[in-house]
N, C-alpha and C positions, 0 to 999 in steps of 0.2 A: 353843374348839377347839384353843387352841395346847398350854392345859395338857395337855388329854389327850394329844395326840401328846409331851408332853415325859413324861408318865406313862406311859403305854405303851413307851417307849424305854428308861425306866428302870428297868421292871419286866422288861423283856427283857436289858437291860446285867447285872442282878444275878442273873438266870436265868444267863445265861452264863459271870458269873466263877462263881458256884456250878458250874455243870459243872464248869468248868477245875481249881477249888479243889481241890472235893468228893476227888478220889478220892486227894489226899496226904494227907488226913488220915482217909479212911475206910482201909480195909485189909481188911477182910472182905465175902465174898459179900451177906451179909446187908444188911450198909448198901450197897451197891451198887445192889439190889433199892430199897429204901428212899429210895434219889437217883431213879433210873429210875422211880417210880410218882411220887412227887413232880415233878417235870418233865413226865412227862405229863401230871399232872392240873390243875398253874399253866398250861402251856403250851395247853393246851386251853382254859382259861378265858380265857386271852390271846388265843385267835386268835379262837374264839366273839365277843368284846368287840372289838375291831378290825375284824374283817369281816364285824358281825351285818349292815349294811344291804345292805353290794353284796352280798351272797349273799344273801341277802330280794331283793334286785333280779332278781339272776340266775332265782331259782326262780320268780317271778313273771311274766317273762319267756317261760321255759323251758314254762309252764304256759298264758301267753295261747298261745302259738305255735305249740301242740298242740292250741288250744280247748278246756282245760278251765281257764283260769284262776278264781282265785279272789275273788267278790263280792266277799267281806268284808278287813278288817283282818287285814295279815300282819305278823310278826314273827321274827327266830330270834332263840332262847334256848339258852342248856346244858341235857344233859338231867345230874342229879344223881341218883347212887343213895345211895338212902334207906339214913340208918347212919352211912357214911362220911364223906358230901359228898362224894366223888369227880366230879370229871367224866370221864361218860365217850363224849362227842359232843355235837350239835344236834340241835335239830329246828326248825323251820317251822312255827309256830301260826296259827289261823283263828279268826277272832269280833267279836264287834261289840269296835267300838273303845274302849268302856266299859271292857271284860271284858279287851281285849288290851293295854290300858295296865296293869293292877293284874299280869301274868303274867311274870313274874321268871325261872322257869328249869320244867321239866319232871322232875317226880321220874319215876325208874323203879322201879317194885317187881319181883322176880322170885320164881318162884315154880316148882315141877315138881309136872306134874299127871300123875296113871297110874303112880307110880314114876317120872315122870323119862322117861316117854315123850315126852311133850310138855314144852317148856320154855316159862314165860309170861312175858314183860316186860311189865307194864303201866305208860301212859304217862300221865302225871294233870298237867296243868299247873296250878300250885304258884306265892304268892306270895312265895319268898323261895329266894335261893341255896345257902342253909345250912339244907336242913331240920331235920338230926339225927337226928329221930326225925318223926312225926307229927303228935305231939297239939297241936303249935301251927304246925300249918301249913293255908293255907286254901286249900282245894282251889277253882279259878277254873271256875267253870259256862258253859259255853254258848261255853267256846274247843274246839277240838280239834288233833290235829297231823295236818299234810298235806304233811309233805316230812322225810325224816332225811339229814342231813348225814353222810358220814364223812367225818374229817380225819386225814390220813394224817401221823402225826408219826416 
């Protein structure tokens, strides 16, 4: 427990000189851009990782108290779009406890259906953080997601 809070602390101290650094030695809009996607997308995976359980608590919570909580095994995870790795939020997974220990992060695919009338995100929870691509990631059966997090950075 202590390492991680000493890990977490360190990965937020070198977030921060990077801020600070970053922008003496970048000089163009571009890398600007480039610092600000970066930051959000460490920064997101920082807060996902430090506040998966009390926000699993809270949703859990929020859900008996309205009587619909939920039976099975909860967790939150990042959701990661497919390609990049980006993080780009959470979600709140459901399923037997089997299935929701092996579920690592939730990819998003998106997709426009009609020309772009309709926009699809579809949400597939995934056993690893870093999908990339596909073809060697194993799609987790029988979880689904029942809460999306947004984290206002």
């Amino acid at each position: 427990m202590f390492k991680n809070i000493i890990f977490s602390n360190t990965i937020l101290i070198i977030l921060i000189c990077l801020l600070i650094a970053a922008p003496i030695f970048m000089q163009t809009a571009h890398a600007s851009s480039i610092l600000d996607r970066l930051f959000k997308t460490l920064g997101i995976g920082v807060v996902v990782d430090r506040f998966a359980e009390p926000i699993n608590d809270f949703i859990n919570t929020l859900t008996l108290n309205r009587g619909v909580e939920v039976q099975q095994k909860t967790k939150v995870v990042p959701i990661v779009t497919v390609g990049s790795g980006t993080y780009v939020g959470a979600v709140q997974v459901a399923g037997p406890e089997e299935a929701i220990n092996r579920v690592e992060a939730v990819a998003q695919l998106e997709g426009d259906f009609r020309g772009g009338d309709f926009r699809i995100r579809a949400l597939v929870p995934i056993n690893t953080k870093n999908p990339g691509n596909l073809q060697n990631v194993e799609r987790i059966e029988e979880v689904g997601v029942t809460a999306l997090i947004d984290i206002n950075i």
